[in-house]
PyMOL Python script that loads the backbone (N, CA, C, O; Angstrom):
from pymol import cmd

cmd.read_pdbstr("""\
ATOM      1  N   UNK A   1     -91.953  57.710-212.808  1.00  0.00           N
ATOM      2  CA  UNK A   1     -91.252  58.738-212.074  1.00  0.00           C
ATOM      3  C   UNK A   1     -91.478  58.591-210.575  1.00  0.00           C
ATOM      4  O   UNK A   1     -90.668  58.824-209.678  1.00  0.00           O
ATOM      5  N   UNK A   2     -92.811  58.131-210.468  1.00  0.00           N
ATOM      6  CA  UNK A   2     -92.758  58.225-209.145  1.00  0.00           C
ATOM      7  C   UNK A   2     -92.322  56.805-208.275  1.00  0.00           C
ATOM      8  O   UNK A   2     -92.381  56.871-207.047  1.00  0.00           O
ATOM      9  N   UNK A   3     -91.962  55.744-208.810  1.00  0.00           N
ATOM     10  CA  UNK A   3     -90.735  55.051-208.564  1.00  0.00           C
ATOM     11  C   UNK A   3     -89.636  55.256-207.828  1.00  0.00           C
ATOM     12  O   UNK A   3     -89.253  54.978-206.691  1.00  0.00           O
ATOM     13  N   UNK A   4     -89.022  56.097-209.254  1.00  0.00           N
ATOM     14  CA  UNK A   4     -87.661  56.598-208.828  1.00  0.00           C
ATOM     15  C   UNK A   4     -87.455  57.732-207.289  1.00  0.00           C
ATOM     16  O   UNK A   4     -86.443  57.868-206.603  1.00  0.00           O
ATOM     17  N   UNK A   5     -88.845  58.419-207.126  1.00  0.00           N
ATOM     18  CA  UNK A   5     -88.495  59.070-206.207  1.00  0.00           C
ATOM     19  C   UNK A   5     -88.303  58.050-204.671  1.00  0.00           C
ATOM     20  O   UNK A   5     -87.220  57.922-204.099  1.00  0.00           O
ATOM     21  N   UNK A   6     -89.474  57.467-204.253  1.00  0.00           N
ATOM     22  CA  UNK A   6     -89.405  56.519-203.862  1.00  0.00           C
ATOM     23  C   UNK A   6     -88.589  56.047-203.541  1.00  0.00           C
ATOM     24  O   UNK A   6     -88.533  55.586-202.401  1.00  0.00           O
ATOM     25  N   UNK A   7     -87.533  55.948-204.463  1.00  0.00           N
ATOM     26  CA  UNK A   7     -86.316  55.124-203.969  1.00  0.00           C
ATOM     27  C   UNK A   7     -85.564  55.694-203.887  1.00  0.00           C
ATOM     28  O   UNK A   7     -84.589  54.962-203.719  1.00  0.00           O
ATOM     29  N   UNK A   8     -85.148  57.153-203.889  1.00  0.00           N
ATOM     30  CA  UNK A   8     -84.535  58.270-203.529  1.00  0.00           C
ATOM     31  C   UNK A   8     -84.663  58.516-202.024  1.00  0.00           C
ATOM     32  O   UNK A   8     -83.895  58.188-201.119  1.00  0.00           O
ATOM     33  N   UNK A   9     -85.977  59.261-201.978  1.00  0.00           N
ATOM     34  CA  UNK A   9     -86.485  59.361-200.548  1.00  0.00           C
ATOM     35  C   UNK A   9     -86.025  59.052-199.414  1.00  0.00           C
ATOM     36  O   UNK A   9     -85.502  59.641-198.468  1.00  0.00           O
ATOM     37  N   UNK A  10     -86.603  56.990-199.945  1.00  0.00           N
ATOM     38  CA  UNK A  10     -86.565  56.248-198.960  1.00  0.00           C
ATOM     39  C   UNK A  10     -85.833  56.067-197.750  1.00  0.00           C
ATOM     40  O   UNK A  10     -86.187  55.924-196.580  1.00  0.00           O
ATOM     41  N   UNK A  11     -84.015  56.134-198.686  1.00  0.00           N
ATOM     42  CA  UNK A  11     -83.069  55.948-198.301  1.00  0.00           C
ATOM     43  C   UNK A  11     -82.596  57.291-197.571  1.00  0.00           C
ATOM     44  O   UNK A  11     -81.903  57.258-196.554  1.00  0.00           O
ATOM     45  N   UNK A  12     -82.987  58.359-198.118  1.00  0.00           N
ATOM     46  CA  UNK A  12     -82.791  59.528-196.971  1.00  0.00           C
ATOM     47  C   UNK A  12     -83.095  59.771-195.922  1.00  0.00           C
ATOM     48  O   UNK A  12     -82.482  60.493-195.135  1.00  0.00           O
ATOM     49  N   UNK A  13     -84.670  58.875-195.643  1.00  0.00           N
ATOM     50  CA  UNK A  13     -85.735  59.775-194.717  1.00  0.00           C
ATOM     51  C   UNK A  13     -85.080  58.438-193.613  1.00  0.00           C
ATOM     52  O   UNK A  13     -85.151  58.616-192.397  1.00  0.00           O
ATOM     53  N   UNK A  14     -84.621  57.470-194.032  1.00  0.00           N
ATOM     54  CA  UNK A  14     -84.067  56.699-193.001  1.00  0.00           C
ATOM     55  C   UNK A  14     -82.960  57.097-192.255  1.00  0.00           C
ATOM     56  O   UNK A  14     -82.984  57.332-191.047  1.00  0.00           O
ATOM     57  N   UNK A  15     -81.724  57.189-193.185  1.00  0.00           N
ATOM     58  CA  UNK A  15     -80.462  58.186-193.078  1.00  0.00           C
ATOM     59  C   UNK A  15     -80.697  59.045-191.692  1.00  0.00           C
ATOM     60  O   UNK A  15     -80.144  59.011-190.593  1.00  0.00           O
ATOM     61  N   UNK A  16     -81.895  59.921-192.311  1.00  0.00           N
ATOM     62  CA  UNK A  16     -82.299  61.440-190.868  1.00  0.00           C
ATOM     63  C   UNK A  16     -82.670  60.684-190.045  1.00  0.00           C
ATOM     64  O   UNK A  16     -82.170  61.006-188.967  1.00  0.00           O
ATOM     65  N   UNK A  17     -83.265  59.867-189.966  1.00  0.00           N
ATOM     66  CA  UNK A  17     -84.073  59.283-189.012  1.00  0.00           C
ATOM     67  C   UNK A  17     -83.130  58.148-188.118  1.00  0.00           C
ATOM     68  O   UNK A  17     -83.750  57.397-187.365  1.00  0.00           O
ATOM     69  N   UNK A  18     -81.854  58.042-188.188  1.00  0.00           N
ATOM     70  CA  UNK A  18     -80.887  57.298-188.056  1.00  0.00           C
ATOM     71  C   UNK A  18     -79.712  58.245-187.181  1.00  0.00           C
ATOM     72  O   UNK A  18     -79.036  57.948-186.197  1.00  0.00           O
ATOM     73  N   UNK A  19     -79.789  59.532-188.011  1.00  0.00           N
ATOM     74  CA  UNK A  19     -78.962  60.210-186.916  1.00  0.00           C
ATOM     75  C   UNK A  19     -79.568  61.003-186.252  1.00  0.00           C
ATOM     76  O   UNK A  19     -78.884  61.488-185.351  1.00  0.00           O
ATOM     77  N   UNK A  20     -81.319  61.606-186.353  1.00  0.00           N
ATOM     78  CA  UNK A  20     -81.111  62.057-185.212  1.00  0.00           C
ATOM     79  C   UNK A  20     -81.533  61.061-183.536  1.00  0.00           C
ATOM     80  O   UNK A  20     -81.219  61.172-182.351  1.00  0.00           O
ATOM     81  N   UNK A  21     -82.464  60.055-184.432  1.00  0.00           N
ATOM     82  CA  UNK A  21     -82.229  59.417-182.974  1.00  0.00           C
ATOM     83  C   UNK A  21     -81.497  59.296-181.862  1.00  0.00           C
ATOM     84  O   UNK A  21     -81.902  59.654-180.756  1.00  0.00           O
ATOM     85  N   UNK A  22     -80.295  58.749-182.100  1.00  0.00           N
ATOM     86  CA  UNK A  22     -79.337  59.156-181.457  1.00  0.00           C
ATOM     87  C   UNK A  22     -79.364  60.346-180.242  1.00  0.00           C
ATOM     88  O   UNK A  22     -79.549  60.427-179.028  1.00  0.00           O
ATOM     89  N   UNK A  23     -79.095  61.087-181.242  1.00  0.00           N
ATOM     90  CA  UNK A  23     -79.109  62.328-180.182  1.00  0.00           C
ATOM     91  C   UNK A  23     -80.063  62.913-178.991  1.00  0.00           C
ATOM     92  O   UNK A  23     -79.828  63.548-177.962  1.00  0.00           O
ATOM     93  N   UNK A  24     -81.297  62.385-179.632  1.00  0.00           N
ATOM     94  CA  UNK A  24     -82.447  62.257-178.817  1.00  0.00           C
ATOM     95  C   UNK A  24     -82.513  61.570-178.060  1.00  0.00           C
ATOM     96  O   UNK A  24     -82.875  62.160-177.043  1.00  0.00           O
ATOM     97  N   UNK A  25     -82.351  60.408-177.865  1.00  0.00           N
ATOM     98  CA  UNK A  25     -81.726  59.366-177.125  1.00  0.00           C
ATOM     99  C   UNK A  25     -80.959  59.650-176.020  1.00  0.00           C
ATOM    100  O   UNK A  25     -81.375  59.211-174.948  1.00  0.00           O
ATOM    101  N   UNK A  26     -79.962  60.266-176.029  1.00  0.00           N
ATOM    102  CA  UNK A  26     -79.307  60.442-175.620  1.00  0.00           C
ATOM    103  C   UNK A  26     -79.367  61.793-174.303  1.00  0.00           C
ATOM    104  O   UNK A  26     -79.095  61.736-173.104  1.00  0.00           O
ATOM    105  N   UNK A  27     -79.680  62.542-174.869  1.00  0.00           N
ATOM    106  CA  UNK A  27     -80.387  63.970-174.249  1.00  0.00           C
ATOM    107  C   UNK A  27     -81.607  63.207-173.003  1.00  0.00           C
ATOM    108  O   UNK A  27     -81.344  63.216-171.800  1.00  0.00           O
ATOM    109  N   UNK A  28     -82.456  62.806-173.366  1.00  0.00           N
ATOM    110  CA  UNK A  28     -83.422  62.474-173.073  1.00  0.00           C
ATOM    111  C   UNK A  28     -84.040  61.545-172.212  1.00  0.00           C
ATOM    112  O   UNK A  28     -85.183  61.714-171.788  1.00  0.00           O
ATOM    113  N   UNK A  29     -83.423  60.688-171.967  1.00  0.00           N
ATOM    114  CA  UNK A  29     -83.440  59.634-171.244  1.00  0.00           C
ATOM    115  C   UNK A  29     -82.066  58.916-170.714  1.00  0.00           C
ATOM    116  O   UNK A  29     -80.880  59.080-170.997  1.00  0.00           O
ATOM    117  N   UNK A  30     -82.776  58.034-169.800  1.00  0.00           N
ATOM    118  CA  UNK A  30     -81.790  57.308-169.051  1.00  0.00           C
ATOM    119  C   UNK A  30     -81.867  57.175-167.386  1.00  0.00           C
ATOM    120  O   UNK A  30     -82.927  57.486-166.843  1.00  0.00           O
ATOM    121  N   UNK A  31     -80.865  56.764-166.665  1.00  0.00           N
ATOM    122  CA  UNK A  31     -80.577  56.862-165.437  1.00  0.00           C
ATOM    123  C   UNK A  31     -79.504  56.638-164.746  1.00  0.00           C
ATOM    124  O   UNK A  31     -78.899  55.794-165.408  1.00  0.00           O
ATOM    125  N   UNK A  32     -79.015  56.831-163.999  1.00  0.00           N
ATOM    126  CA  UNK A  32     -77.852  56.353-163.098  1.00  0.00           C
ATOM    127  C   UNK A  32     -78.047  55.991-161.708  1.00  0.00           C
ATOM    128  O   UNK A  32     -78.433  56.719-160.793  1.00  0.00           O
ATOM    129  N   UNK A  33     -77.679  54.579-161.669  1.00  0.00           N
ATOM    130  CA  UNK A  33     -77.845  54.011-160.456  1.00  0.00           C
ATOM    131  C   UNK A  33     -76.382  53.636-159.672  1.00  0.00           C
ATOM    132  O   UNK A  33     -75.402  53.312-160.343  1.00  0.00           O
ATOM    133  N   UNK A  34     -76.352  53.677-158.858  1.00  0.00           N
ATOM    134  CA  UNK A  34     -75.029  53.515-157.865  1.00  0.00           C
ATOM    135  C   UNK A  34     -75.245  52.246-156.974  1.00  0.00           C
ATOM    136  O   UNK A  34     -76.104  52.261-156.092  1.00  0.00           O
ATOM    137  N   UNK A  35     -74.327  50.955-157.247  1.00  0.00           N
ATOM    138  CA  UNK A  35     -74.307  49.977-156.252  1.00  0.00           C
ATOM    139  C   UNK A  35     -73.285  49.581-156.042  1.00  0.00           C
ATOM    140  O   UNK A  35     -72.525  49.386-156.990  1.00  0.00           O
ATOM    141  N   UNK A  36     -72.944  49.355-154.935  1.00  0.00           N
ATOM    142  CA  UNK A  36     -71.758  49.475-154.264  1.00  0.00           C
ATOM    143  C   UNK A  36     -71.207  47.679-154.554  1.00  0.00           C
ATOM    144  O   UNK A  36     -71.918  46.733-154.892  1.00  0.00           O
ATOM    145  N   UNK A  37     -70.019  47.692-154.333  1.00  0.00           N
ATOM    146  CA  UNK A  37     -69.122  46.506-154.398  1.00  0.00           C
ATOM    147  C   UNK A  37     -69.965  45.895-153.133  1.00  0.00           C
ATOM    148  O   UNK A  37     -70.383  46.488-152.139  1.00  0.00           O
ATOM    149  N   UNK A  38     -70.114  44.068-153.613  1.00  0.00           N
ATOM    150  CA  UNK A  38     -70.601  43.651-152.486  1.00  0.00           C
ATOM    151  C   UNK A  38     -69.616  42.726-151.996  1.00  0.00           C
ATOM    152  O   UNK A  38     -68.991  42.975-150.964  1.00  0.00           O
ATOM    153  N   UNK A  39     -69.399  41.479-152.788  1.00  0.00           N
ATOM    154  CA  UNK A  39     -68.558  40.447-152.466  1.00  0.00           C
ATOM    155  C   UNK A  39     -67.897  39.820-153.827  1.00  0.00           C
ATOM    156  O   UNK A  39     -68.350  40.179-154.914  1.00  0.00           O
ATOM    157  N   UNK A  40     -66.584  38.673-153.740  1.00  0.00           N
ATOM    158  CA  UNK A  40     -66.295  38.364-154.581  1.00  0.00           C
ATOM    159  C   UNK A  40     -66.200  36.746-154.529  1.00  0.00           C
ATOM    160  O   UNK A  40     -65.719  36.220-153.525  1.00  0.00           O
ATOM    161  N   UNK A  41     -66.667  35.949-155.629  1.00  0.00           N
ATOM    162  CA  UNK A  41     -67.111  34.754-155.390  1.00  0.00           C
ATOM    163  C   UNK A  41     -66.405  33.866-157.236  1.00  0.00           C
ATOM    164  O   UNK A  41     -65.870  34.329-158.243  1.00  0.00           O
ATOM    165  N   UNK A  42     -66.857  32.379-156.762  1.00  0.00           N
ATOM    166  CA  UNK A  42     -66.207  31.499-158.037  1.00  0.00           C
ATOM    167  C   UNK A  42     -68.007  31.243-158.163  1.00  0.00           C
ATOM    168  O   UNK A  42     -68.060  30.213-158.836  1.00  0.00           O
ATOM    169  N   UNK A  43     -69.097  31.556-157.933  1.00  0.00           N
ATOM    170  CA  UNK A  43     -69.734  31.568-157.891  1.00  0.00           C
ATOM    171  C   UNK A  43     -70.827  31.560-159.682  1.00  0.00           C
ATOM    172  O   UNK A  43     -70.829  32.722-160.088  1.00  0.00           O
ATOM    173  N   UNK A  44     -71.233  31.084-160.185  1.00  0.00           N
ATOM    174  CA  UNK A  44     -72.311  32.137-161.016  1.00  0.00           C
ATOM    175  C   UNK A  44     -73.444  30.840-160.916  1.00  0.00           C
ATOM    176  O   UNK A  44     -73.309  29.643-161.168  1.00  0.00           O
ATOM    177  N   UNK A  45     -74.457  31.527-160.498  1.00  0.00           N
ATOM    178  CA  UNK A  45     -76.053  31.138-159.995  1.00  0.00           C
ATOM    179  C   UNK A  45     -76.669  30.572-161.654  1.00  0.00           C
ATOM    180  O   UNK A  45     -77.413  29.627-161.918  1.00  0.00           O
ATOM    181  N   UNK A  46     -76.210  31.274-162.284  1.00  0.00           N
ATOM    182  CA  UNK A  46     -77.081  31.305-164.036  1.00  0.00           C
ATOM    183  C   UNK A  46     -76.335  30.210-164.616  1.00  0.00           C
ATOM    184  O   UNK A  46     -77.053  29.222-164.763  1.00  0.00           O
ATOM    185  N   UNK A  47     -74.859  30.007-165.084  1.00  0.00           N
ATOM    186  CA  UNK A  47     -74.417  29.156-165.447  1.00  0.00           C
ATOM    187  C   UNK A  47     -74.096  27.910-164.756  1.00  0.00           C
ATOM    188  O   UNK A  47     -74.250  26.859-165.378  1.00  0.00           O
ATOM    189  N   UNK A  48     -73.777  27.891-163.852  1.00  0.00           N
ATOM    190  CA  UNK A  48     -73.777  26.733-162.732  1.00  0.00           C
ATOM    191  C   UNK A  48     -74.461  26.885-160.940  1.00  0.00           C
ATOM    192  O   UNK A  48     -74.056  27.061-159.791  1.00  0.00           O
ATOM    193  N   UNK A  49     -75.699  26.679-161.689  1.00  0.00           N
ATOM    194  CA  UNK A  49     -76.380  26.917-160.553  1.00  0.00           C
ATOM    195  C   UNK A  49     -76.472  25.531-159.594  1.00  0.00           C
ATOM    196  O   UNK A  49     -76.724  24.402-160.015  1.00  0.00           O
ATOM    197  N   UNK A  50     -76.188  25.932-158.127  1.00  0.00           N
ATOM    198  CA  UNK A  50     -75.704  24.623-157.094  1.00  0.00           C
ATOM    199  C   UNK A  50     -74.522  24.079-156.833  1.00  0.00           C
ATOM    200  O   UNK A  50     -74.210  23.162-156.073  1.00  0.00           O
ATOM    201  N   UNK A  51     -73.754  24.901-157.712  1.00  0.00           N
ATOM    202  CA  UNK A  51     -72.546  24.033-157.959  1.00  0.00           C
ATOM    203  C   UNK A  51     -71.403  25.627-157.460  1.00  0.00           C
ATOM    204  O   UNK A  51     -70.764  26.497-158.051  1.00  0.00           O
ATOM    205  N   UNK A  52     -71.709  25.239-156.080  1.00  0.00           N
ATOM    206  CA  UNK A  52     -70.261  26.671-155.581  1.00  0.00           C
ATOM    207  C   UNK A  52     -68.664  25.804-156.311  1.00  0.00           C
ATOM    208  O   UNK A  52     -68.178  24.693-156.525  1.00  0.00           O
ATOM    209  N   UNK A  53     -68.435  27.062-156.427  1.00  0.00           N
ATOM    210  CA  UNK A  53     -66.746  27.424-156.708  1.00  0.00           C
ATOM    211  C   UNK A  53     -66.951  26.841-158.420  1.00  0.00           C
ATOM    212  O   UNK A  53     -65.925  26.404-158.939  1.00  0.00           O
ATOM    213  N   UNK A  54     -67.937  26.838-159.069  1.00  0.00           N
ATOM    214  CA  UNK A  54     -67.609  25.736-160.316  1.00  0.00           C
ATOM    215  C   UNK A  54     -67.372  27.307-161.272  1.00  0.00           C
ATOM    216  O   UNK A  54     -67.739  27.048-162.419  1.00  0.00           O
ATOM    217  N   UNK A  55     -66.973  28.563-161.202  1.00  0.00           N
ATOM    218  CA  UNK A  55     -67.083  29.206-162.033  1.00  0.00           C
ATOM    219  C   UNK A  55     -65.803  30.320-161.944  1.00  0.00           C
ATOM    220  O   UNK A  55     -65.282  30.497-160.843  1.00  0.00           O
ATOM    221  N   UNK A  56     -65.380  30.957-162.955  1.00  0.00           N
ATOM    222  CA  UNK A  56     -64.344  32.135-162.899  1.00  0.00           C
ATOM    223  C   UNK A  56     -64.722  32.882-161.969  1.00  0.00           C
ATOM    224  O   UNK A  56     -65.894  32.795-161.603  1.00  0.00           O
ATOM    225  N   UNK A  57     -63.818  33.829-161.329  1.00  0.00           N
ATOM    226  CA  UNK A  57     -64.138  34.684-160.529  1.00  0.00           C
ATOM    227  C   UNK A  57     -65.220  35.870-161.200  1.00  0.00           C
ATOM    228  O   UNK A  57     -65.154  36.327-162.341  1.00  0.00           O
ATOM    229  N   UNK A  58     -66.212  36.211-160.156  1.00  0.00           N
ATOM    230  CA  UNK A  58     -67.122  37.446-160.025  1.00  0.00           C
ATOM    231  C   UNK A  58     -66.863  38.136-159.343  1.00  0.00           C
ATOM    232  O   UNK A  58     -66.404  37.635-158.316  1.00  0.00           O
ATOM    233  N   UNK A  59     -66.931  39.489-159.358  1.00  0.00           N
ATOM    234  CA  UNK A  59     -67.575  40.875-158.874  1.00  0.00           C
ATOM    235  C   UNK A  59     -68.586  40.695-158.311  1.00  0.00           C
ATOM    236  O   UNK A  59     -68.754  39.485-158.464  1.00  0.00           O
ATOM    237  N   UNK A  60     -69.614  41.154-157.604  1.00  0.00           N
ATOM    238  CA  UNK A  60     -71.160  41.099-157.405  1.00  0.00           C
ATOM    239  C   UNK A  60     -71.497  42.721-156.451  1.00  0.00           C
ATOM    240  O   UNK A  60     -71.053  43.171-155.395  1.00  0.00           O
ATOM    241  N   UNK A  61     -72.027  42.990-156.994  1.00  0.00           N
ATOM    242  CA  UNK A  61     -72.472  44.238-156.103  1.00  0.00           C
ATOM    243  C   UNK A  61     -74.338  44.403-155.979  1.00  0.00           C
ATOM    244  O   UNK A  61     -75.080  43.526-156.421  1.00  0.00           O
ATOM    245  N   UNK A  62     -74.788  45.516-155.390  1.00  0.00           N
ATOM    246  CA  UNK A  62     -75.714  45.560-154.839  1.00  0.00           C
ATOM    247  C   UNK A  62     -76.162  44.133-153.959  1.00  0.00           C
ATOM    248  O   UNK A  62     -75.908  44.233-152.759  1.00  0.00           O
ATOM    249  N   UNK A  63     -76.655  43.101-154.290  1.00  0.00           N
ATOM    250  CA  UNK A  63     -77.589  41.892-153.512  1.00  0.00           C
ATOM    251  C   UNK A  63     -76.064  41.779-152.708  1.00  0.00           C
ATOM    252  O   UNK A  63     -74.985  42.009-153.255  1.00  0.00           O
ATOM    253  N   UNK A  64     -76.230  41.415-151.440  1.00  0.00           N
ATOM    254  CA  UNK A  64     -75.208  40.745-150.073  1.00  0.00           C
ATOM    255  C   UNK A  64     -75.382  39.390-149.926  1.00  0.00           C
ATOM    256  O   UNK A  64     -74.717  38.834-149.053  1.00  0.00           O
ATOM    257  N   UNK A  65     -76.105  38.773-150.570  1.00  0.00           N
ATOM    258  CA  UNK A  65     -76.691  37.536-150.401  1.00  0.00           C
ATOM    259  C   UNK A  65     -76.422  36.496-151.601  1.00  0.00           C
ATOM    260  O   UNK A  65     -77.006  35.419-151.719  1.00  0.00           O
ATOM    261  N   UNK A  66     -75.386  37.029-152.518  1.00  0.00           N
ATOM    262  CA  UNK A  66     -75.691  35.953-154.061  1.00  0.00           C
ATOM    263  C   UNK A  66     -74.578  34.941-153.811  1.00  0.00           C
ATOM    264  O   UNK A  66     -73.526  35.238-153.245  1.00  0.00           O
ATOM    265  N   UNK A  67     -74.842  33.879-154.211  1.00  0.00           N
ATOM    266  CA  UNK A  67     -73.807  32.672-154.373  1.00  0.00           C
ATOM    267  C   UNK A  67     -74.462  31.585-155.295  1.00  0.00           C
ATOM    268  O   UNK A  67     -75.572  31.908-155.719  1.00  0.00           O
ATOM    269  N   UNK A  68     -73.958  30.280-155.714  1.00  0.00           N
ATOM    270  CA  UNK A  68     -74.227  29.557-156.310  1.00  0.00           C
ATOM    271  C   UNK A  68     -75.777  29.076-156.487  1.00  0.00           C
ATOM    272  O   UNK A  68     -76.173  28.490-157.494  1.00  0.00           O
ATOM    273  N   UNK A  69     -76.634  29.420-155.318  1.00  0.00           N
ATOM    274  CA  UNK A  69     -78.091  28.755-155.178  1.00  0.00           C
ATOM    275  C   UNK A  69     -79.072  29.965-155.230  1.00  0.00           C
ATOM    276  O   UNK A  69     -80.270  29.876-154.962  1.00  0.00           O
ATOM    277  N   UNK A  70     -78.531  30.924-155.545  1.00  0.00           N
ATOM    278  CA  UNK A  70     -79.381  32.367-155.310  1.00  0.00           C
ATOM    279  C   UNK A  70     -80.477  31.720-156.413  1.00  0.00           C
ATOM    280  O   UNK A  70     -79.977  30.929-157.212  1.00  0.00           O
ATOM    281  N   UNK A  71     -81.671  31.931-156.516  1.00  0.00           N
ATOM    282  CA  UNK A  71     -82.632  32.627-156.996  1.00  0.00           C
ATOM    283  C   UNK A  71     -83.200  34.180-156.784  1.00  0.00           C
ATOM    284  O   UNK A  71     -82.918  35.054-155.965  1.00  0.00           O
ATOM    285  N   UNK A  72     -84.021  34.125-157.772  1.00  0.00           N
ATOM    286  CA  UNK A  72     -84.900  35.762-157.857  1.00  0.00           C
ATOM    287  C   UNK A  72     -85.189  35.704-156.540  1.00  0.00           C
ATOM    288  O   UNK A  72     -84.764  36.597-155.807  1.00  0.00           O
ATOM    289  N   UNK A  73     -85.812  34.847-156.119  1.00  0.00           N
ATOM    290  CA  UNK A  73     -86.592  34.944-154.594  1.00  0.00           C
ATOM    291  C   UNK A  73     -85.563  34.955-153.266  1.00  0.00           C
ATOM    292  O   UNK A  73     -85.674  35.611-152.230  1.00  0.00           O
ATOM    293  N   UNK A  74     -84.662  34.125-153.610  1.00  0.00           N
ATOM    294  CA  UNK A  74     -83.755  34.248-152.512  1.00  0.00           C
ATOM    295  C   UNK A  74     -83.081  36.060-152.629  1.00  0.00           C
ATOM    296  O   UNK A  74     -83.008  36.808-151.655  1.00  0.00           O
ATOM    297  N   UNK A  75     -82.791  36.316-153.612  1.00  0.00           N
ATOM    298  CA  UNK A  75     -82.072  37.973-154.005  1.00  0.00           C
ATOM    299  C   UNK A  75     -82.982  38.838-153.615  1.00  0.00           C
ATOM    300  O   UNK A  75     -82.491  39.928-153.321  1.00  0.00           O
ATOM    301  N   UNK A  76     -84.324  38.752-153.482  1.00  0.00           N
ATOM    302  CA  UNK A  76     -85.078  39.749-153.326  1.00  0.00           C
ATOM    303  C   UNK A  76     -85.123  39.384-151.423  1.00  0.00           C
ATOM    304  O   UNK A  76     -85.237  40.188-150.497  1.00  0.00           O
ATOM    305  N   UNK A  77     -85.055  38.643-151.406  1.00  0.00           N
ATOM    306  CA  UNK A  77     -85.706  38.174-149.784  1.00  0.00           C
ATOM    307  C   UNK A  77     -83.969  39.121-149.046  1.00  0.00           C
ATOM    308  O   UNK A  77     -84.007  40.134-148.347  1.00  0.00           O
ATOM    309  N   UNK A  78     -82.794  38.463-149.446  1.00  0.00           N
ATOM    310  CA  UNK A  78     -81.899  39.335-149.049  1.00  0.00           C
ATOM    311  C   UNK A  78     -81.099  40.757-148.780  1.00  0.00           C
ATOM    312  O   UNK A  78     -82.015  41.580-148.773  1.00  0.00           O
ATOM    313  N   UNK A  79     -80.396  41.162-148.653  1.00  0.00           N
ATOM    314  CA  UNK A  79     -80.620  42.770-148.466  1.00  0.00           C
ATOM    315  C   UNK A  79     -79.805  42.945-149.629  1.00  0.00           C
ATOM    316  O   UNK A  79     -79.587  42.136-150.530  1.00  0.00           O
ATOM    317  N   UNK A  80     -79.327  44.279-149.462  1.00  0.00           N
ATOM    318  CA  UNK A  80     -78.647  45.180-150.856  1.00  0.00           C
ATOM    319  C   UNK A  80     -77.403  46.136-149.814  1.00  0.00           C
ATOM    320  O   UNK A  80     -77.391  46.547-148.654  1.00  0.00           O
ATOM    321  N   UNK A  81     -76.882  46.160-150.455  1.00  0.00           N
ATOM    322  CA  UNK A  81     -75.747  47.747-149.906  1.00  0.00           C
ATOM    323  C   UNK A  81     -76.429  49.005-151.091  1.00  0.00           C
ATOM    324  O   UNK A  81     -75.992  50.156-151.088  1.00  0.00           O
TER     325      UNK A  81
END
""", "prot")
cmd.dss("prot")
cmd.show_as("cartoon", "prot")
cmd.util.cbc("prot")
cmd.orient("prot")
């Protein structure tokens, strides 16, 4: 018997535990950050890094400074809007 409950339970206490997360989640946390449009480039540093114009067009906002050779260090060393 006590099997079967077990496997009754189980599947419920997950169920609750499935929706209310969510909601808690949600209520509870988070943030909103605002960065402004910076520039628009053929640019992407991650997939073709060194290699300007080798990529679809980007968006880029917050860093003023990103293009094909950016690193972490170069992005941080540069400014932000």
């Amino acid at each position: 018997m006590a099997r079967i409950r077990s496997v009754v339970v189980g599947p419920a206490v997950v169920f609750g535990v499935l929706m209310l997360a969510p909601g808690r989640a949600q209520a509870g946390t988070g943030w909103i950050v605002s960065c402004n449009y910076s520039q628009s480039s053929s640019d992407d540093p991650i997939v073709f890094p060194g290699e300007p114009g080798a990529a679809h067009l980007h968006d880029f906002i917050g860093a003023q400074t990103t293009n094909a050779s950016s690193t972490v260090e170069s992005l941080r060393a540069g400014g932000t809007n």
